[in-house]
C-alpha positions as CSV (number, residue, x, y, z in Angstrom):
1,X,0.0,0.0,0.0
2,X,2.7,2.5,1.3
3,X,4.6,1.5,-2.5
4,X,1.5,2.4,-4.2
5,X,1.0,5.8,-2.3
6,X,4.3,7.0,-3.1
7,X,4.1,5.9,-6.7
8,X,0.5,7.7,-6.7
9,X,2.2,11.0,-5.5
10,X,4.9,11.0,-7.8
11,X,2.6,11.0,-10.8
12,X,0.8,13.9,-9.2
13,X,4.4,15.7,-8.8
14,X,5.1,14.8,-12.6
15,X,1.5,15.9,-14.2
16,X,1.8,19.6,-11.9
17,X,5.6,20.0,-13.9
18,X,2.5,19.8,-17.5
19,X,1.0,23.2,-15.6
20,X,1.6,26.2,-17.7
21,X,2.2,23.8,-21.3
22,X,-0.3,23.6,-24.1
23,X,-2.0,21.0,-25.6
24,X,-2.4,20.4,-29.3
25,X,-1.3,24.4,-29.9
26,X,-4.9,25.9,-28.6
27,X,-5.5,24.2,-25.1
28,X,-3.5,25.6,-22.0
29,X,-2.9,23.4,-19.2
30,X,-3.7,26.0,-16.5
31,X,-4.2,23.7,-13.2
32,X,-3.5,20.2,-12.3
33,X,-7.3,19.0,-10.8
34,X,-6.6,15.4,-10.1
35,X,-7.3,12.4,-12.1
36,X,-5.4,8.7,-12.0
37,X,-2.1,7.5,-12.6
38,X,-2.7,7.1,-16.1
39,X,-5.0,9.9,-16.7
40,X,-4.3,13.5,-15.8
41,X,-6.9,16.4,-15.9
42,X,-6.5,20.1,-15.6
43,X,-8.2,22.9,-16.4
44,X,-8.3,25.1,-19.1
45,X,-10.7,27.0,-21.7
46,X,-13.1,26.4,-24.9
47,X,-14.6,29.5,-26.4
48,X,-13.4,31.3,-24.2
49,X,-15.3,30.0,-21.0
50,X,-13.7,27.5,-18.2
51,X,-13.3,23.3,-18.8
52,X,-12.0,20.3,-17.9
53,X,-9.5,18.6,-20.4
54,X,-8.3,15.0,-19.5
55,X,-5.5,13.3,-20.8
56,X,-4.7,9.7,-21.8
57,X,-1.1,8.5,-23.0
58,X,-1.4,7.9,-27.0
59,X,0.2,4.1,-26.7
60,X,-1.8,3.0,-23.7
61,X,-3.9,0.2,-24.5
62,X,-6.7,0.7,-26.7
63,X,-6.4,4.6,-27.1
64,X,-8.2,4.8,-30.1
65,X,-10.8,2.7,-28.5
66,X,-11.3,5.8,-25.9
67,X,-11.1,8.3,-28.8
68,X,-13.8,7.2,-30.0
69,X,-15.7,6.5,-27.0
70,X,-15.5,10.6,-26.5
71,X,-16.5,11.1,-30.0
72,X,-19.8,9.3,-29.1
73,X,-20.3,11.0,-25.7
74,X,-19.6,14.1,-27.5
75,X,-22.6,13.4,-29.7
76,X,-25.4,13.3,-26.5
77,X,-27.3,15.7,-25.6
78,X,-29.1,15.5,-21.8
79,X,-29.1,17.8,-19.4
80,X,-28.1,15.5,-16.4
81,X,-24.9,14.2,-18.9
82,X,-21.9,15.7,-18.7
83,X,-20.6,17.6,-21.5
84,X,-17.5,16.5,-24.1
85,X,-16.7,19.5,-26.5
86,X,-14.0,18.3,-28.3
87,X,-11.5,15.3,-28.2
88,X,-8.1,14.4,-30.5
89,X,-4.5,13.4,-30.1
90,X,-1.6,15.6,-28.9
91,X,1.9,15.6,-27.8
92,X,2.5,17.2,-23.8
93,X,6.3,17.2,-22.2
94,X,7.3,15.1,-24.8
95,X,4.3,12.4,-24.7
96,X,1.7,11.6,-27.1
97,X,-1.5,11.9,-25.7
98,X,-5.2,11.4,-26.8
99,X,-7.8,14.1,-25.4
100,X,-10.9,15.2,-24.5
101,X,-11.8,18.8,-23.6
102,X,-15.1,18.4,-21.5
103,X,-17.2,20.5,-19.0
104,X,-15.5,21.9,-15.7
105,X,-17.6,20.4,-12.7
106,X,-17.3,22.9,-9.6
107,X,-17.4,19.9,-7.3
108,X,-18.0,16.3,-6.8
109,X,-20.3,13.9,-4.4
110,X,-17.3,11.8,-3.5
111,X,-15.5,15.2,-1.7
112,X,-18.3,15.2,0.4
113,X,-19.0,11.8,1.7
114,X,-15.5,11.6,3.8
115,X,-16.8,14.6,5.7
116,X,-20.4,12.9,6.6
117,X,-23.6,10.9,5.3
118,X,-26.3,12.0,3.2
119,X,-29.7,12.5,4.7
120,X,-32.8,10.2,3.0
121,X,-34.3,13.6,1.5
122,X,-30.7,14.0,0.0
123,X,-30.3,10.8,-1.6
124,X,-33.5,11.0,-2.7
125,X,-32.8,14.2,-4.5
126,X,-29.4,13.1,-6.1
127,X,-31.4,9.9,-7.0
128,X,-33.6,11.3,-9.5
129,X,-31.0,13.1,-11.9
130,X,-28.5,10.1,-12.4
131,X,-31.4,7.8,-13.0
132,X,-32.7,10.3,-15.4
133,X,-29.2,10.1,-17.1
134,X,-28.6,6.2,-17.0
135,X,-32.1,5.4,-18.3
136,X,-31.5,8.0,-21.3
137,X,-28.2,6.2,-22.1
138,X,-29.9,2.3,-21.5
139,X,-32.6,3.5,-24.4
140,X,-29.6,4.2,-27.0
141,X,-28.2,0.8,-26.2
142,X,-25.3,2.2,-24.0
143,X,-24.1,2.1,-20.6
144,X,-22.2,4.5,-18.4
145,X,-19.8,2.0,-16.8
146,X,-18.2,4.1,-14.0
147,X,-21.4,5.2,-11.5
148,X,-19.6,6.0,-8.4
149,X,-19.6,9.3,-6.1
150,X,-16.6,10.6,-8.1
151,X,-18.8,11.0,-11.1
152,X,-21.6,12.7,-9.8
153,X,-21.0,16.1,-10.0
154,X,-22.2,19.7,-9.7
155,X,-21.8,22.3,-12.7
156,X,-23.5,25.4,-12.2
157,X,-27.1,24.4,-10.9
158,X,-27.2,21.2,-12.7
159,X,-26.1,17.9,-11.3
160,X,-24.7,15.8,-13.7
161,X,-22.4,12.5,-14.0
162,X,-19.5,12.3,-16.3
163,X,-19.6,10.7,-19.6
164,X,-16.3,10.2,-20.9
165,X,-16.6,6.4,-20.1
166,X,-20.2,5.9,-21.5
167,X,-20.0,3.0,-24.3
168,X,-21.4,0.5,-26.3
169,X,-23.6,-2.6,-23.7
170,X,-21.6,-5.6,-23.3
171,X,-18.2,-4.0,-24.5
172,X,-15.6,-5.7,-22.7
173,X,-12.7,-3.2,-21.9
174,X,-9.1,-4.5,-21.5
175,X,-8.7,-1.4,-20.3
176,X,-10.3,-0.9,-17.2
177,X,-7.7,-2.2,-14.9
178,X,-8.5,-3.8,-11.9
179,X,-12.2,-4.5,-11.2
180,X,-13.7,-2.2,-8.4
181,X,-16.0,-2.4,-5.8
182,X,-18.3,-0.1,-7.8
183,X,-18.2,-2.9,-10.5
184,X,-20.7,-6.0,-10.8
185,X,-19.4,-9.1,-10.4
186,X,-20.4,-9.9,-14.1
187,X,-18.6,-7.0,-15.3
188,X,-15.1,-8.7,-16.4
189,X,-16.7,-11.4,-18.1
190,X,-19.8,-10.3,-20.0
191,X,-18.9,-6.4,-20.5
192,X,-20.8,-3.2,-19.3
193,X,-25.0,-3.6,-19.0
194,X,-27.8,-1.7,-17.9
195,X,-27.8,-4.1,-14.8
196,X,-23.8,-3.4,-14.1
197,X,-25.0,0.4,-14.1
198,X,-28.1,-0.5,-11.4
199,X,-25.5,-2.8,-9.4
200,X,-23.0,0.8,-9.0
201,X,-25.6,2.5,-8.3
202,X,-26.6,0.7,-5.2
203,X,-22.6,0.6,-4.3
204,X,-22.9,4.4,-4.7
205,X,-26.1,4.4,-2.4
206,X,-24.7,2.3,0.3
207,X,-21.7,4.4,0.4
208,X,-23.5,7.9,0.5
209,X,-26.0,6.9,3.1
210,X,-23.6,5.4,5.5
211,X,-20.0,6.1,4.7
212,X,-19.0,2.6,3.7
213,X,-19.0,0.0,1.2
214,X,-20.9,-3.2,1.3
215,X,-18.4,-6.2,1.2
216,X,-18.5,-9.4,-0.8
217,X,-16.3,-12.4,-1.8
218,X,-15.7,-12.1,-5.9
219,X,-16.3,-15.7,-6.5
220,X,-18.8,-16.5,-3.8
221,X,-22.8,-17.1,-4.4
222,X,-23.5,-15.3,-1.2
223,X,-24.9,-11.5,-1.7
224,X,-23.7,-8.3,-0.6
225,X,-23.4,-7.4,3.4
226,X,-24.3,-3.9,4.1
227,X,-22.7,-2.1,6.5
228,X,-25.4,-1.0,8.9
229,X,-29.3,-0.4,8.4
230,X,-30.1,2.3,5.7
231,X,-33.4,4.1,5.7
232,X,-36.7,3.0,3.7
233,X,-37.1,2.5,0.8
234,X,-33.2,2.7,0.2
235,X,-32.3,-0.5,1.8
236,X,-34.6,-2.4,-0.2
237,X,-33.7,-0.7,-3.6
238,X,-29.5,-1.2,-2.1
239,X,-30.9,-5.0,-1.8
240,X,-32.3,-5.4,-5.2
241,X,-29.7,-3.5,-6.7
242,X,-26.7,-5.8,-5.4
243,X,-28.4,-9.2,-6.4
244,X,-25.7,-11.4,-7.8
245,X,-27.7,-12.3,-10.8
246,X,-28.2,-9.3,-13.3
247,X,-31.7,-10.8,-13.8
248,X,-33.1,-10.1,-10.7
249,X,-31.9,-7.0,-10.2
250,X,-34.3,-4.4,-9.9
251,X,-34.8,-2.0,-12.7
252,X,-34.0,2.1,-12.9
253,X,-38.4,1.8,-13.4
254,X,-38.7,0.0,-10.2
255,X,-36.5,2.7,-9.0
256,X,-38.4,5.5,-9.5
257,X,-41.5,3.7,-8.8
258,X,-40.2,2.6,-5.1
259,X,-39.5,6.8,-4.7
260,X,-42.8,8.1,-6.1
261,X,-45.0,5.4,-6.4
262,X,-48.1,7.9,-7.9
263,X,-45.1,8.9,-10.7
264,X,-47.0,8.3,-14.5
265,X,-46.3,5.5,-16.7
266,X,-42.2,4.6,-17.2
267,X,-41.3,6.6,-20.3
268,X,-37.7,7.6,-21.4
269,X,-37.4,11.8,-20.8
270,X,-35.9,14.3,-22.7
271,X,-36.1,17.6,-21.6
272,X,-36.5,20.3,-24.7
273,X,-35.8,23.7,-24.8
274,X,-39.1,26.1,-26.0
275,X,-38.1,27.9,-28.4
276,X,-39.9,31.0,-29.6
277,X,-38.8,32.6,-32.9
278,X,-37.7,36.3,-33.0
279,X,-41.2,36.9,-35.5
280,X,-43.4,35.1,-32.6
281,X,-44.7,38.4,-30.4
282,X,-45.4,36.4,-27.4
283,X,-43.7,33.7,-25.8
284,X,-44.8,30.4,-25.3
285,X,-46.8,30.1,-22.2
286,X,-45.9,29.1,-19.1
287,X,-48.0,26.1,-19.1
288,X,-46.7,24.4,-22.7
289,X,-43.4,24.9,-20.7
290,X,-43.9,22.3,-18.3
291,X,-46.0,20.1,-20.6
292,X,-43.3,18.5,-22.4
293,X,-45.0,14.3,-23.4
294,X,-42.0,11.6,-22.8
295,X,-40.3,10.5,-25.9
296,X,-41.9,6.9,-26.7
297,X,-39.1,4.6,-26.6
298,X,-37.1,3.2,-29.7
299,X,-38.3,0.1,-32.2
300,X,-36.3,-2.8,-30.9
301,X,-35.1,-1.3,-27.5
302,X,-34.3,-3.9,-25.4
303,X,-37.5,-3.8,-22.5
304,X,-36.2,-6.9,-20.3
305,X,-36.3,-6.7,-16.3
306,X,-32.3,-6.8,-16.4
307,X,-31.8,-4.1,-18.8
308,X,-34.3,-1.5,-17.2
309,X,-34.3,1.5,-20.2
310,X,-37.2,3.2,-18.8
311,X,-37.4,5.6,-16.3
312,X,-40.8,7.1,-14.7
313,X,-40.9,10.8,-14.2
314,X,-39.8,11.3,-10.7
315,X,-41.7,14.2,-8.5
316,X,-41.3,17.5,-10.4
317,X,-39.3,18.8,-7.2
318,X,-36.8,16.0,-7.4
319,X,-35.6,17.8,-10.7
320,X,-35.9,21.4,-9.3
321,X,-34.0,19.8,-6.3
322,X,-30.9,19.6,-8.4
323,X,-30.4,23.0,-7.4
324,X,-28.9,21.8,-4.3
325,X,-25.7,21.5,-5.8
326,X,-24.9,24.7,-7.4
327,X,-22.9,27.3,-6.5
328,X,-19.3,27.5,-4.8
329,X,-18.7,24.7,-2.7
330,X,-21.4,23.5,-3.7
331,X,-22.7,20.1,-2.4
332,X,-21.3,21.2,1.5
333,X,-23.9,24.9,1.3
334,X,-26.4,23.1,0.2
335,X,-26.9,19.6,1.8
336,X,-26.0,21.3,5.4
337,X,-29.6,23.4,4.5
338,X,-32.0,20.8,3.0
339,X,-35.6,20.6,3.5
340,X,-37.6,17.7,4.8
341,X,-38.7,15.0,2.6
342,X,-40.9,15.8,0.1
343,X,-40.5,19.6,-0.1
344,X,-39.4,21.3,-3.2
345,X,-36.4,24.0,-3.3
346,X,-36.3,26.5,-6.0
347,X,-33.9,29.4,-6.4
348,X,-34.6,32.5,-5.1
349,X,-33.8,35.8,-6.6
350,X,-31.0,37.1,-5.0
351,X,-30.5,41.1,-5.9
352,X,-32.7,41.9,-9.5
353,X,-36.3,41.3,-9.2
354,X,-38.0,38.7,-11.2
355,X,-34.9,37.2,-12.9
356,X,-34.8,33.9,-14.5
357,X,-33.1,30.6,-12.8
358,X,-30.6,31.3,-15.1
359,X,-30.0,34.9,-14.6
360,X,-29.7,34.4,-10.8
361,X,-26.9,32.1,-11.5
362,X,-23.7,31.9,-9.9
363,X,-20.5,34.2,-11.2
364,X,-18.9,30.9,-11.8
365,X,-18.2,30.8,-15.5
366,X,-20.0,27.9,-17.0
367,X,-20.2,26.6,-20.5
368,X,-23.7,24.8,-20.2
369,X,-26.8,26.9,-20.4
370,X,-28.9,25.9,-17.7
371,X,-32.7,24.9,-17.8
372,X,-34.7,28.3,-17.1
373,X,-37.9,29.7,-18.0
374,X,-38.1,32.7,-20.2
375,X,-38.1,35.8,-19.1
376,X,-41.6,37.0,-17.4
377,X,-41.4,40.3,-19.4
378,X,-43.8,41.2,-21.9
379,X,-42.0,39.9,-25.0
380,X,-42.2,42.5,-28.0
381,X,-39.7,42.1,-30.6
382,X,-38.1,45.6,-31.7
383,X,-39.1,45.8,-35.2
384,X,-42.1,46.0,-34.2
385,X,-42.0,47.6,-31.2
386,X,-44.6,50.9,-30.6
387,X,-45.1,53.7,-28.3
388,X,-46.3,53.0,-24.7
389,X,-49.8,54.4,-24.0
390,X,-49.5,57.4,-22.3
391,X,-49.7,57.0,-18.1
392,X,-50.2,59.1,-15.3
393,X,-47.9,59.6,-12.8
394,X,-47.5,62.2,-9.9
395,X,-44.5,64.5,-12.1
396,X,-47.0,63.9,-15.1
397,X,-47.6,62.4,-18.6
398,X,-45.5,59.6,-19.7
399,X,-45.3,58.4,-23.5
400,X,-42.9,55.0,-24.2
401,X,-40.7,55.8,-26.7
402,X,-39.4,53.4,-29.4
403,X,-37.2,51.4,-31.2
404,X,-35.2,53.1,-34.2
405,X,-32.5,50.2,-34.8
406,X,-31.2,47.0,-32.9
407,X,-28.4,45.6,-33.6
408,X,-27.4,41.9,-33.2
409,X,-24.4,40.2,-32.0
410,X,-22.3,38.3,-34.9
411,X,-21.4,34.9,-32.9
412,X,-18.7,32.4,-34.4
413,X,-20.9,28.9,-35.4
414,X,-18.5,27.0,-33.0
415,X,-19.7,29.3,-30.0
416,X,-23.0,28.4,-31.1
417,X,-22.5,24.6,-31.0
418,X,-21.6,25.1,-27.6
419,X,-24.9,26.3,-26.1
420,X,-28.2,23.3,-25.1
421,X,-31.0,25.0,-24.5
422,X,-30.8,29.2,-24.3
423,X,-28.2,31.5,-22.6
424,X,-29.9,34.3,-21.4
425,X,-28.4,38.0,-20.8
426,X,-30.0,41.2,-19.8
427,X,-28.5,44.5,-20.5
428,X,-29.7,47.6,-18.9
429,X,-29.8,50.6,-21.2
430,X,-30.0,54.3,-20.7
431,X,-31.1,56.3,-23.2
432,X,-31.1,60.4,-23.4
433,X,-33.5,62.6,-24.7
434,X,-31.8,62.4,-28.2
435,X,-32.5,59.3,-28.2
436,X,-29.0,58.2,-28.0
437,X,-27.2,55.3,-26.1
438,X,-25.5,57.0,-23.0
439,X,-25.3,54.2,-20.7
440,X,-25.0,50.2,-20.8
441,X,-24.8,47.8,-17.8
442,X,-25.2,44.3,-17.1
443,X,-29.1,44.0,-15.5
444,X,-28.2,40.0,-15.6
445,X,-25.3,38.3,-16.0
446,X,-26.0,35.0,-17.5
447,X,-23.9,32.0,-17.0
448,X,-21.5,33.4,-19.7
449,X,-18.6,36.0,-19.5
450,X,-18.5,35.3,-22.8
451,X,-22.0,35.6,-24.1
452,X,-22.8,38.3,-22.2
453,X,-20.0,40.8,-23.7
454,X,-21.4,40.2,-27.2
455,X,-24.9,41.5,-25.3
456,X,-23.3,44.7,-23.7
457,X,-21.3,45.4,-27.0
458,X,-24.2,44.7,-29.3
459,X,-26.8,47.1,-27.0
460,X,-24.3,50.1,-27.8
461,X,-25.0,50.0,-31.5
462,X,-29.1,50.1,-30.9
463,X,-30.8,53.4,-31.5
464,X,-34.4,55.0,-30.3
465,X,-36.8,57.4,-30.8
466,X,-36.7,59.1,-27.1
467,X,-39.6,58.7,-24.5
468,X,-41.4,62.0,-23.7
469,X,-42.9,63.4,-20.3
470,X,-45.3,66.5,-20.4
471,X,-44.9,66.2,-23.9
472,X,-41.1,66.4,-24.1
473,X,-38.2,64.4,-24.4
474,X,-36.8,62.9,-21.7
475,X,-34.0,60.1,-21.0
476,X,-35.3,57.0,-19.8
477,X,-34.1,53.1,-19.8
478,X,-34.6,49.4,-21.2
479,X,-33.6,46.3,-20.5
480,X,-32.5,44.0,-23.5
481,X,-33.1,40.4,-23.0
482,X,-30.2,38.8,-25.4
483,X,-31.8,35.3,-25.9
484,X,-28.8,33.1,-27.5
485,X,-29.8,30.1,-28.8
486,X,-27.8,27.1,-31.7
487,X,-30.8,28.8,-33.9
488,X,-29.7,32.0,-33.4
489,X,-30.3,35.2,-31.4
490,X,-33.6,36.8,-30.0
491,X,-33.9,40.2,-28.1
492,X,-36.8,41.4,-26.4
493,X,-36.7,45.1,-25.2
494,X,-38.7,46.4,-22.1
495,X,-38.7,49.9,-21.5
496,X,-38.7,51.2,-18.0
497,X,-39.9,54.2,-16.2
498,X,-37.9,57.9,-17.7
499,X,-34.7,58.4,-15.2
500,X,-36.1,62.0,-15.2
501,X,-38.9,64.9,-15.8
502,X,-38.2,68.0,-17.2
C-alpha cells in the first residue's frame, strides 16, 4: 500500500511539472485538478469559458478505442450528462496523448462523503437526476460503466455525471484495470450492461447513506453485506440492486416507482428547450413549458427486467432539487440546508427582481446553459415595437418611446455549438433625450462572460426614438433580453420608467 501511495504522488508531482504547457497548440494546461495515474486532468478553456481537459497517454492500450468513445459522448445531448466538446490526439512534455476537452464540474459527491452521510431527502434528491441520465443512455443501447460518487458532479445548478466512459452494452474493456467495488461481479466477463449500471448505483447508495462499502467475496454465491441499516425505501432498492444475478436486479423503473410510487407510466425523458422565434410576439406560455409528453421509446429497444431503459418521471421537485448543488462549494452549502422530505427548493432571486433561474446564477463561468424559463417580461420584438400608452404619474404624462434600430451580435458557429437549450443576458440601457445610447450595464449576467459581452457590446450600437414626459423628451431606460440560442439570437426590449422629468 505504502509503494502504491508513493508511486500515486509521484505521478501527481510529474502531471503539476505539465501546468503552464499547451495542448495540441490551442488548449493551455492552467491547473492540475486530479485524475489517475494514467490519466491526468487540468483545467483550461473552450470558447473562451472554463473546462476540464483529461489526458490519456497515446500508446496505452486501446487509445483509439477511448477516442472514440468521447467522439460518441460528445454526440449526446441530456441535461443530467456531462458535456464532451472536443476530443483528439496531442503531444505534452514530450508524450503523445489522446484528449478530450469536457465541461469543468465545480465539485463532486465523493468530496463530500468523507466529511459525513447523506440525509434520506438528500439521496433522494441526487437519485432522480442520475437515473434520469442512465435510463436516457440504456434507451440508446449504452451504458455509463463508472457510476460512483466521483462522477456525480455539480456544474452550475445542474447535477450531472460524467460521460467520458459511457460506451457500447456488453463492451468488454481490457482497459479498465482492476475490477472495483463499484463494479458487478459480471462485469469482467460479460462487459458493461444496464444491470452493471443499477449494481453501481446501489454501491454508490450504500456508500452515501452510511460512509461505507458493502463487502463481498468475488467468486462467492452469497450476496452483498451492508454495513449498517439504511433508511426506507433505500435498503430495499440497495438489496435489489446488489443481487448477484443481473436478472433479478431491480430496474431504474422500479426505482423510480419505489421513490414516487403515484409517478406516470415509465417513459424515457428528454427535456427540450421552448423555443420562440424572433417573428413570434409572445412567448410560449408558461403552461406548454412544463408540458413537455415523454419521448416513446425506440423500435427494438431492449425492455427486459435486467436491462431496465425506462425511467418514470420522478416528483417535479426532485428535478428542481438539483439545485442543491450549485454554487461555490457547492454540495457542502447546500446539503447542510435541505428541506424535509418531500419539499421542493427553487432558487430564489438574489438582488434583481424577477430574474430567471438562469439569470440568478452563480459568477462561476460555465459553459452549459442551464434549464430556465423565459423571461416573465412582456415579449415584443423591436421591429415591431410601438409607443407605450400614455400614463399618469405624480410628475406627469409619460409616453414609451421606441425602437429606431437594434443591432445583433455576430457569434462564431462553433460558439453556437456550444450552447443546449438558451443562454440568457439582460442589458440595462439608458437612453437620453436624443435618443442616443448613453449608458449600458449588465441587469443580468447570464452563465457566460462570454455571451454576455457580445450582449453589452451589441446594446451600444441600438438606437431610439426618445420617450417624452409633459410632452417632451426625456431620458429613460430598457432592458434588452439577449436570448442566444444554436438557432440563433432573440432580443426582447422592455422599456422602464424615464430616469427624469423635465
Amino acid at each position: 500500500m505504502l509503494q502504491a501511495d508513493t508511486r500515486a504522488n509521484a505521478m501527481v508531482e510529474a502531471w503539476k511539472q505539465w501546468e503552464g504547457q499547451v495542448a495540441d497548440g490551442k488548449f493551455h494546461l492552467r491547473q492540475y485538478l486530479g485524475g489517475t495515474e494514467r490519466a491526468p486532468v487540468f483545467l483550461t478553456e473552450f470558447v473562451e469559458q472554463k473546462a476540464a481537459i483529461k489526458l490519456i497517454a497515446a500508446d496505452a492500450q486501446n487509445a483509439e478505442a477511448q477516442l472514440a468513445r468521447w467522439a460518441l459522448a460528445a454526440n449526446l445531448t441530456h441535461p443530467h450528462l456531462l458535456r464532451v466538446f472536443h476530443t483528439g490526439r496531442c503531444q505534452v512534455g514530450g508524450a503523445r496523448m489522446v484528449y478530450a476537452v469536457m465541461e469543468c464540474a465545480d465539485e463532486d459527491l465523493s468530496q463530500i462523503i468523507p466529511q459525513r452521510a447523506l440525509s434520506a431527502a438528500e439521496a433522494r434528491d441526487m437519485l432522480g437526476p442520475v437515473i434520469q441520465a442512465l435510463a436516457f443512455l440504456h434507451g440508446k443501447g449504452l451504458v455509463h460503466g463508472h457510476v460512483k460518487p466521483s462522477n456525480i458532479l455539480a456544474v452550475g445548478e445542474e447535477l450531472k455525471i460524467s460521460s467520458d466512459g459511457i460506451g457500447p452494452a456488453r463492451e468488454t474493456r481490457p482497459d479498465r484495470g482492476k475490477a472495483s467495488v463499484y463494479d458487478a461481479p459480471e462485469t469482467g466477463t460479460r462487459g458493461g450492461s444496464a444491470a452493471g449500471d443499477v449494481w453501481s448505483l446501489g454501491v454508490t447508495l450504500v456508500e452515501v447513506l452510511t460512509q461505507q462499502l458493502p463487502t463481498w467475496e468475488w467468486k462467492g454465491q452469497q450476496e452483498p453485506a451492508l454495513p449498517r441499516a439504511i433508511p426506507a425505501p433505500f435498503g430495499d432498492i440497495v438489496r435489489q440492486c446488489l443481487a448477484r444475478d443481473p436478472q433479478r436486479r431491480c430496474t431504474l423503473a422500479g426505482i423510480g416507482a419505489r421513490l414516487d410510487p403515484d409517478a406516470p407510466p415509465p417513459g424515457r425523458e428528454t427535456r427540450i428547450e421552448p423555443r420562440v422565434t424572433a417573428q413570434q410576439v409572445v412567448r410560449v406560455p408558461r403552461a406548454a413549458e412544463s408540458s413537455q409528453p415523454p419521448i416513446e421509446p425506440e423500435p427494438g429497444a431492449d425492455q427486459s427486467p435486467s436491462h431496465g431503459f425506462a425511467i418514470p418521471v420522478i416528483a417535479i421537485g426532485a428535478i428542481a432539487l438539483v439545485m442543491l448543488f450549485a454554487g461555490s462549494r457547492l454540495f457542502q452549502r447546500h446539503l447542510a440546508t435541505s428541506p424535509q422530505p418531500g419539499s421542493s427548493r427553487v432558487t430564489q432571486p438574489q438582488t434583481q427582481p424577477k430574474p430567471t433561474p438562469l439569470e440568478a446564477g452563480k459568477p462561476t463561468e460555465k459553459i452549459a446553459a442551464k434549464k430556465s424559463s423565459p423571461s416573465p417580461a412582456p415579449s415584443v420584438p423591436a421591429a415591431t415595437a410601438r409607443p407605450a400608452p400614455a400614463i399618469k404619474q405624480a410628475s406627469g404624462e409619460f409616453a414609451g418611446g421606441t425602437v429606431l434600430h437594434q443591432a445583433l451580435p455576430v457569434i462564431p458557429r462553433s460558439a453556437l455549438d456550444t450552447i443546449r437549450g438558451a443562454v440568457r443576458v439582460g442589458v440595462r440601457v439608458q437612453v437620453d433625450g436624443a435618443g442616443k445610447v448613453v449608458g449600458v450595464d449588465l441587469d443580468s449576467a447570464g452563465p457566460s462572460k462570454y455571451f454576455a459581452n457580445l450582449a453589452m457590446k451589441a446594446a451600444r450600437d441600438w438606437q431610439f426614438a426618445p420617450a417624452k414626459a409633459n410632452g417632451q423628451n426625456t431620458s429613460s431606460e430598457w432592458i434588452l433580453r439577449f436570448e442566444f440560442a444554436q438557432d440563433g439570437t432573440k432580443v426582447t426590449p422592455v422599456e422602464k420608467l424615464p430616469l427624469r422629468n423635465p
